[in-house]
C-alpha positions in Angstrom: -74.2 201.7 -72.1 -74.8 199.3 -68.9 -76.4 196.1 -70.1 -78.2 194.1 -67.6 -77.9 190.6 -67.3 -81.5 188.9 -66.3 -81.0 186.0 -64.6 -83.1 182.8 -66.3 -85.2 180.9 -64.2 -86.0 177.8 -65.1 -89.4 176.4 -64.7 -91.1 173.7 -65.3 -93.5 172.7 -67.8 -96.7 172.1 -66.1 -97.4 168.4 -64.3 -100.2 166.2 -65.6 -102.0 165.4 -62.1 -103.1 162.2 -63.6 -99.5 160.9 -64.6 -98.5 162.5 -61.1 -100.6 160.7 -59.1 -99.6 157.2 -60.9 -96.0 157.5 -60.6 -96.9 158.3 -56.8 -98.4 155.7 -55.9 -96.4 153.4 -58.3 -93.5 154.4 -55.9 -94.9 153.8 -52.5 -97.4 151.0 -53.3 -94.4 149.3 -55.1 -91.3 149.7 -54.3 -91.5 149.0 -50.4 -92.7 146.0 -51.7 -89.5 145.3 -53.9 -87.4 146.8 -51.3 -88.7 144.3 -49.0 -88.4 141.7 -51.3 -85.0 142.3 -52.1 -84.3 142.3 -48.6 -85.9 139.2 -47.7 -84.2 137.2 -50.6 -81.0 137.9 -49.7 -81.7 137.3 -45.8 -83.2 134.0 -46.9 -80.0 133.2 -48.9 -78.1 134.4 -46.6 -79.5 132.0 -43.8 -79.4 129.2 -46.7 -75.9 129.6 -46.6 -74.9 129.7 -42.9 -77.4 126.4 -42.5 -75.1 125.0 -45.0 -72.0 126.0 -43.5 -73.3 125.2 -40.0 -74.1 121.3 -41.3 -70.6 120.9 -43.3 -69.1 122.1 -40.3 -71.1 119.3 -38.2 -70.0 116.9 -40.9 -66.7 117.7 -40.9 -66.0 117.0 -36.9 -67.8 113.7 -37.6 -66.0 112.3 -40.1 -62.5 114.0 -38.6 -63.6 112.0 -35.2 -64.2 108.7 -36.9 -60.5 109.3 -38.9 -58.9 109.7 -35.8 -60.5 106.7 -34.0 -59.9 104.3 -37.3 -56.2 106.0 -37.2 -56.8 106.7 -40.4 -54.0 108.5 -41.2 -51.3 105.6 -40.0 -52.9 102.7 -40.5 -54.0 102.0 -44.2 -55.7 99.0 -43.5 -58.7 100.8 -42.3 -58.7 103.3 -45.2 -61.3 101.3 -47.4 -64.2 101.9 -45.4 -63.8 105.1 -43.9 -63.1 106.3 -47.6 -66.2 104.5 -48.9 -68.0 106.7 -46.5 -66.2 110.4 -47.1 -67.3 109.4 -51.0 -70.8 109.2 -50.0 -70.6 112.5 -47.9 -68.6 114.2 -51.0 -71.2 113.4 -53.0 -74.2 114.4 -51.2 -72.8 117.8 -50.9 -71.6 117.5 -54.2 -68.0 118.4 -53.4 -64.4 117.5 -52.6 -63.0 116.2 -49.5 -59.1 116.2 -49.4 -57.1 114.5 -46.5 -53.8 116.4 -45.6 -51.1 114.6 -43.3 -48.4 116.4 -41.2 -46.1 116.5 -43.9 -48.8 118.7 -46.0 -48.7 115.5 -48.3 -52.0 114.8 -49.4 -53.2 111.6 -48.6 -56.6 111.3 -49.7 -58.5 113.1 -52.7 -62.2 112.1 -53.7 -61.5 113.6 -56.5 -58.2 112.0 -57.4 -56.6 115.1 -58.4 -54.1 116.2 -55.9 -53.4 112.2 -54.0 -49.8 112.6 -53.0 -48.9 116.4 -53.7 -47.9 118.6 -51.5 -50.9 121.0 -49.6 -49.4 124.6 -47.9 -52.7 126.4 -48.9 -53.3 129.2 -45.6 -56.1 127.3 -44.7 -54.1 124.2 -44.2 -51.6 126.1 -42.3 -54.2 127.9 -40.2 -55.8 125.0 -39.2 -52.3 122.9 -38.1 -52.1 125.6 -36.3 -55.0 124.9 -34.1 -58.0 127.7 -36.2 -60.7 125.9 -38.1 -61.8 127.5 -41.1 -65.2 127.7 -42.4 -65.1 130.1 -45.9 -68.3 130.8 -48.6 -66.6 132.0 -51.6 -69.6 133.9 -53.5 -67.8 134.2 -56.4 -66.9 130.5 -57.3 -70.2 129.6 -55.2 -68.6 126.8 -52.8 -68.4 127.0 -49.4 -64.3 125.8 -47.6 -64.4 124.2 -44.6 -61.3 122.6 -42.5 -61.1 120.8 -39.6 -58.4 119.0 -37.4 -57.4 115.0 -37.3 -56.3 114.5 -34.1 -53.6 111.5 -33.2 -56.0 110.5 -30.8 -59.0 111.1 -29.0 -57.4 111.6 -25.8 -54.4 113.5 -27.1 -55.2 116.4 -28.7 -51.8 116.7 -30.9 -52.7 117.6 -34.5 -51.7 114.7 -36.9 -53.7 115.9 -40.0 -56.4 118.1 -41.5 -59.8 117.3 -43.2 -60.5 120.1 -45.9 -64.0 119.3 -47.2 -64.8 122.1 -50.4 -69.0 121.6 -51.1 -70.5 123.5 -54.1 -73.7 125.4 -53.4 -74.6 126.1 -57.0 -77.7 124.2 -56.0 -78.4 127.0 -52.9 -77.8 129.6 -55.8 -80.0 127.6 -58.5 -82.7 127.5 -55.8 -82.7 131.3 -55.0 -82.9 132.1 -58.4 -85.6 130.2 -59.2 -87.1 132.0 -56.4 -86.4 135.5 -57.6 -88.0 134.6 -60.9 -90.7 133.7 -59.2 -90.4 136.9 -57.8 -89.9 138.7 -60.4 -92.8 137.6 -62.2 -95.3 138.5 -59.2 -93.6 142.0 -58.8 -94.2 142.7 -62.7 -97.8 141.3 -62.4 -98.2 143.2 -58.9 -96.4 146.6 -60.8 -99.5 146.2 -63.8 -102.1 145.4 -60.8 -101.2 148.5 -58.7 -100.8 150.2 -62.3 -104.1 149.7 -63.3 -105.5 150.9 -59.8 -103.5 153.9 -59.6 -105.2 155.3 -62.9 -108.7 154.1 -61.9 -108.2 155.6 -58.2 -106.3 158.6 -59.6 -109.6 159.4 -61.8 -111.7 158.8 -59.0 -109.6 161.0 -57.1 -109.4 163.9 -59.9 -113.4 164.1 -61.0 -113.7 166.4 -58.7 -111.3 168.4 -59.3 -112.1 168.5 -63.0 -116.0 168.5 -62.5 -114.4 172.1 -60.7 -112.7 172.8 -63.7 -115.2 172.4 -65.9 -117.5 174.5 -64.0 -115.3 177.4 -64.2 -114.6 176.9 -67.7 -118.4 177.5 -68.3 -118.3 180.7 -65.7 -115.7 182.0 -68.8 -118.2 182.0 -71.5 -120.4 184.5 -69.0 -122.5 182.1 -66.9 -122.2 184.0 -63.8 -125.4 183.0 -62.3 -124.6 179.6 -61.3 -123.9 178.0 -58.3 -120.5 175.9 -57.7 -121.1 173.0 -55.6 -118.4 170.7 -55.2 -118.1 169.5 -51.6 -116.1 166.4 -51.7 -112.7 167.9 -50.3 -112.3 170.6 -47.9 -110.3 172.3 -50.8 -112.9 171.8 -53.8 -115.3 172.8 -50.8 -113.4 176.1 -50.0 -112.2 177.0 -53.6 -116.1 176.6 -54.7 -117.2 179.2 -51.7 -114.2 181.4 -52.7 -115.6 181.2 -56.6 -119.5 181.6 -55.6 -118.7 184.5 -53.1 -116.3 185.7 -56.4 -119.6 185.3 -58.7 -121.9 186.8 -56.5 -119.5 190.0 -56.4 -119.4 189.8 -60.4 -123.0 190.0 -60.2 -123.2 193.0 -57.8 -120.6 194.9 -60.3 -122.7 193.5 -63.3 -125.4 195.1 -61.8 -123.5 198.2 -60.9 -122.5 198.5 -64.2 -126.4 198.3 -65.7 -127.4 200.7 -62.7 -124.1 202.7 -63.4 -125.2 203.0 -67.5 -128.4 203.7 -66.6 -127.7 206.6 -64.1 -125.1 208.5 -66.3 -127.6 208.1 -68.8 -130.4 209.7 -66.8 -127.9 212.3 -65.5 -126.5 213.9 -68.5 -130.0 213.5 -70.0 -132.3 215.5 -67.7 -129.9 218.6 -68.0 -130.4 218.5 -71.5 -134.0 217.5 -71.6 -134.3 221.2 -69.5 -132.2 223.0 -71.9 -134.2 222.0 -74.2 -137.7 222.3 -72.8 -135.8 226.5 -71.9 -135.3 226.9 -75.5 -138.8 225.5 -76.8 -140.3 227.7 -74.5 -138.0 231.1 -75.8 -138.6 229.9 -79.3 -142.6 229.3 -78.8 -143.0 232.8 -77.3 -143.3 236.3 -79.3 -142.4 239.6 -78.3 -140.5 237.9 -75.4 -139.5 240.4 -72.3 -136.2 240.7 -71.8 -136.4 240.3 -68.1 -138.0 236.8 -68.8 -135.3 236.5 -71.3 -132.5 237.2 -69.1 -134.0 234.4 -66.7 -134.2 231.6 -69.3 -131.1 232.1 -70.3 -129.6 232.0 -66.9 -131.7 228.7 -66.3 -130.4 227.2 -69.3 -126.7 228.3 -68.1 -126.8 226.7 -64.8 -127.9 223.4 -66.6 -124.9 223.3 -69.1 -122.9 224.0 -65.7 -124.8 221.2 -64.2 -123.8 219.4 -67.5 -120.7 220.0 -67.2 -120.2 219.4 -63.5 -121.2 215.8 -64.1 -118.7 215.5 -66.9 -116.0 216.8 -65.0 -116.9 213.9 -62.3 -116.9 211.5 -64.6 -113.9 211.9 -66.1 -112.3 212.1 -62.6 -113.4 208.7 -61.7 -112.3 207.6 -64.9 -109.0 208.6 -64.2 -108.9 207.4 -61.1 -109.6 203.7 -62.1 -107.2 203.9 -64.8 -104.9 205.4 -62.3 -104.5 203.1 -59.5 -101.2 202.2 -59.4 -100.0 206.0 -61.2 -99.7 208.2 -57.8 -97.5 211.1 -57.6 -96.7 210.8 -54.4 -94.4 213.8 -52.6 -93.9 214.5 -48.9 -96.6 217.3 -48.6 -98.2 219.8 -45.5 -101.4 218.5 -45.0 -102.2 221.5 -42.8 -101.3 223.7 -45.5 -103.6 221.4 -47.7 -106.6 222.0 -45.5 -106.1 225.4 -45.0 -106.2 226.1 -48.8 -108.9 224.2 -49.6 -111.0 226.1 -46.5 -109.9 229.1 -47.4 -111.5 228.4 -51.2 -114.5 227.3 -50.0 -115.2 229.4 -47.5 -117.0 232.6 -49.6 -119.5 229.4 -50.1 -119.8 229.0 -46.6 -120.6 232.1 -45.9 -123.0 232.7 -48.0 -125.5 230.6 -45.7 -124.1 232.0 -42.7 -121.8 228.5 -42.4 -118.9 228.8 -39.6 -116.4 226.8 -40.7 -113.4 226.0 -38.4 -110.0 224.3 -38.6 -108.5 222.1 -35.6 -104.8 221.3 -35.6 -103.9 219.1 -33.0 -100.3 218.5 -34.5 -98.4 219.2 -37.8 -98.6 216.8 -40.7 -96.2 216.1 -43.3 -97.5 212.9 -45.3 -95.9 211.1 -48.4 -99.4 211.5 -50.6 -100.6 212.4 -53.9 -101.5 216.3 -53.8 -103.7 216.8 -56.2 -105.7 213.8 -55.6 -105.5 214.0 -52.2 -106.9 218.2 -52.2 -110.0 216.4 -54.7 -111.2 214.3 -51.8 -111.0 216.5 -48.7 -112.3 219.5 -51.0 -115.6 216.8 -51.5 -116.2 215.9 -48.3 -115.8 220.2 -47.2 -117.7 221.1 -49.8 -120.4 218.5 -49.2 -120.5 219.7 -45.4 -121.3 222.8 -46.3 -124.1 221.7 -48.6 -126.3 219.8 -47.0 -126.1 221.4 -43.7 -128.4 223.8 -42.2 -128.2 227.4 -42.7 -125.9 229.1 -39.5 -124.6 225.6 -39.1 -121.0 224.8 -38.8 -118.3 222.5 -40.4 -115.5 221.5 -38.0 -112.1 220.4 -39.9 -109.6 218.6 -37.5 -106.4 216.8 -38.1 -104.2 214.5 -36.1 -101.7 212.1 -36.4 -99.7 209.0 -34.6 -96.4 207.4 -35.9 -98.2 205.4 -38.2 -101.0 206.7 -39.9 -102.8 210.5 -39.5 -106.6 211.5 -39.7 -109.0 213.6 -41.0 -112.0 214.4 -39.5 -114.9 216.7 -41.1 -117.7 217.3 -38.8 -121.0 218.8 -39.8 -124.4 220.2 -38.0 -126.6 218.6 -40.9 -129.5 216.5 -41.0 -126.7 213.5 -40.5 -127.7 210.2 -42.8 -129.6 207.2 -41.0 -127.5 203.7 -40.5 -129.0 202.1 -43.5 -127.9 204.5 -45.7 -124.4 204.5 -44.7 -122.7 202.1 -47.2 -124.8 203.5 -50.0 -123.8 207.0 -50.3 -119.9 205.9 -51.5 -122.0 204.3 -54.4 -121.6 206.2 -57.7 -124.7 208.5 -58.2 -126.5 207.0 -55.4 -128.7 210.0 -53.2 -130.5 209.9 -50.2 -132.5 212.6 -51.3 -132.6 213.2 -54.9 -134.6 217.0 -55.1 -132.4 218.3 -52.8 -128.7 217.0 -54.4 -130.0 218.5 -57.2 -130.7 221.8 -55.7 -127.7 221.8 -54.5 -125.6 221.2 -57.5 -124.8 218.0 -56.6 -124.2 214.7 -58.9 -123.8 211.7 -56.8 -120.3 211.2 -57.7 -118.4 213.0 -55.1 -118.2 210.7 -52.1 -117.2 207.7 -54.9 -114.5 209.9 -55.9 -113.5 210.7 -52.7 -113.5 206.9 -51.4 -111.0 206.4 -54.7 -108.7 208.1 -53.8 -108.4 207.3 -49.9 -108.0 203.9 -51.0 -105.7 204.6 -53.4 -103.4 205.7 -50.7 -103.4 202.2 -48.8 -106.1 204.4 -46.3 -109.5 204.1 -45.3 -113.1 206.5 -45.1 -116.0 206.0 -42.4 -119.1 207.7 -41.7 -120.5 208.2 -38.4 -123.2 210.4 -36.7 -126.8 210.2 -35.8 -129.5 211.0 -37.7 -130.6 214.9 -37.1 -127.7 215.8 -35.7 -125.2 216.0 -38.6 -122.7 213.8 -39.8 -118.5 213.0 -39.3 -116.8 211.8 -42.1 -113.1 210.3 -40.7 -110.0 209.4 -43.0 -107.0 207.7 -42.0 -104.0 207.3 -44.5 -100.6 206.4 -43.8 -98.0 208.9 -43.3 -95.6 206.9 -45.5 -97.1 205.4 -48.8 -95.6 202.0 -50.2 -95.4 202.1 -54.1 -97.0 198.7 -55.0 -95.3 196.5 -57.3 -96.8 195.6 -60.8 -97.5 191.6 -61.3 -95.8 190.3 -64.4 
């Protein structure tokens, strides 16, 4: 045994519009705000530092200029007050200046750490060989700058390097007392635009749920209100699409009463006759049995009357419960006709009826058969009952690539304009005496409109009033099974 694997799709449980809606405009009333934030801090910072660099660097080629016009490096007598002055500088920046001679022999250190050791650090090295170097060390949060003593100003040999090392822990101290600054307005903006997004979002869902609502009453049967809710276009259209949805409730509501009430009527006026037959047998004496004979025939042609109606009525039934059921089978449709004429025609003939078949092409359609010979054998048989005696009913049928047609054409009193759209209606008559006459029960043409549409076609009536009437079908040579909704 084959066992089939489904395939499970996951889904999602469903989104609370509210919620959805705050997270929303959480994200794009906040966080280009954070983003931007973010990205001005570190510009900001960023600029800090460079200004920083840019001013040590200025610094530096002063105090390297004034070294090499004291002769600082070769003359110690000159030392006191140039050094008294890199001190001050040192300390301002809160950092470290350290004096390298040619022998890499340091010769100054404000911070008295290194005086007399050797320096061969790459930036020393770098810069002896002519490249200044300005370096901000995020890590350690200092910024290296170096810069050349020259033996004079006129000669441009290098006789030493000036290595100044400021801390900017105060830069960094700054721009964090500016992000938590920050910080705190973005948390107090977050609850602000928090807030609003739950106020606006409720504004922005009354409608919405004022629509909801409204519906929710239309469920416990109040279908003869009126939805109003105009203040979107898609509250505005889903309202029209619900009212114009109510107001066809309301028709079949009252189709349904009319409906009750006809079958009612129907099945009860045969009986009421059958019954006012027998009183009139049983109230008689010495009854003849010609007159006999005749009541009994009476009282026949009401239980068929009776039954006819049933039989209708059980067909429609069947039909609605049906509508996805067809049996569909490739089938001749000329053979179709021909049978059901050929049935029908000792009725025809009894009123003198020519009745006449039109093939413009064969057929072979993909339709139900027995449905399918229901309908046309109602419109036929209708033809031939309310037309005129020595009338005619003229049968055609053609086809295209698509689609093929059935036309029935009679010499009848045809059926005014106004009437048109009523007589698919279920027991509706245009005149009542004479359907009854006729055997008819008002259920034909519904039946018949059933089953066209069953079969993806359509039915339409044309014809002027006195002289007779054309019922046309169209219904697709191929039918498409529909698929059920799970």
């Amino acid at each position: 045994m084959d066992v089939e694997k489904k395939k499970t799709k996951f889904k999602l449980p469903p989104i609370n519009l509210r919620v959805l809606l705050s997270v929303v405009f959480l994200l794009f009333g906040v966080l280009p705000i954070f983003i931007y934030g973010g990205i001005v801090s570190r510009t900001n910072f960023t600029s800090r530092v460079d200004a920083r660099k840019i001013e040590l660097q200025t610094k530096c080629l002063m105090l390297s200029n004034k070294l090499t016009r004291g002769n600082f490096l070769k003359n110690s007598d000159n030392r006191e007050v140039i050094r008294s002055e890199i001190d001050t500088v040192a300390d301002i920046y809160n950092g470290r200046i350290v004096i390298i001679d040619k022998s890499y022999t340091t010769i100054e250190d404000t911070f008295n750490l290194a005086t007399g050791k050797i320096n061969i650090s790459p930036e020393i090295i770098e810069t002896f060989n002519g490249n200044n170097t300005n370096i901000y060390n995020k890590t350690k949060s200092y910024i290296l700058q170096t810069m050349p003593i020259y033996e004079n100003i006129d000669n441009q040999n290098i006789d030493g390097v000036l290595m100044f090392i400021a801390s900017t822990e105060n830069l960094v101290s700054v721009a964090e007392g500016v992000g938590n600054t920050e910080r705190f307005l973005y948390i107090t903006l977050t609850a602000i635009v928090f807030v609003l997004s739950v106020i606006i979002g409720g504004r922005l869902l009354r409608p919405l749920i004022n629509l909801r609502d409204d519906i929710s009453s239309i469920g416990y049967g109040k279908l003869d209100q009126k939805i109003e809710h105009n203040e979107y276009q898609l509250t505005k259209s889903i309202s029209e699409n619900i009212n114009t949805t109510l107001a066809k409730l309301q028709d079949a509501d009252k189709s349904r009463d009319e409906f009750v009430a006809n079958v009612s009527h129907e099945l009860k006026t045969p009986i009421t006759s059958i019954r006012v037959l027998a009183d009139s047998l049983m109230s008689m004496e010495n009854v003849p049995n010609e007159m006999y004979a005749e009541f009994m025939q009476d009282i026949s042609d009401e239980i068929d009357r009776e039954a006819k109606i049933i039989d209708d009525l059980l067909s429609l039934v069947k039909l609605d419960k049906s509508a996805n059921t067809l049996v569909t089978e490739q089938v001749d449709i000329n053979q179709l006709i021909k049978q059901i004429l050929k049935r029908l025609r000792p009725i025809a003939q009894k009123r003198d009826i020519e009745m006449t078949f039109e093939t413009i092409r064969d057929v072979s359609a993909d339709v139900d058969e027995t449905k399918l010979s229901l309908a046309i054998n109602n419109l036929i048989e209708n033809a031939i009952k309310y037309n005129k005696d020595g009338g005619f009913v003229k049968v055609s049928i053609d086809a295209d690539h698509k689609f093929f047609y059935i036309k029935v054409k009679d010499s009848g009193d045809g059926i005014a304009p106004e009437y048109r759209d009523l007589i698919f209606e279920r027991f509706y008559r245009i005149d009542k005496a004479r359907s009854r006459q006729t055997g008819g029960t008002g259920l034909g043409l519904a039946i018949t409109r059933n089953v066209v549409h069953l079969h993806d076609g359509i039915i339409k009536v044309s014809g002027k009033e006195g002289e007779g009437t054309t019922f046309t079908v169209r219904i697709p040579l191929n039918h498409v099974k529909r698929r059920d909704k799970k």
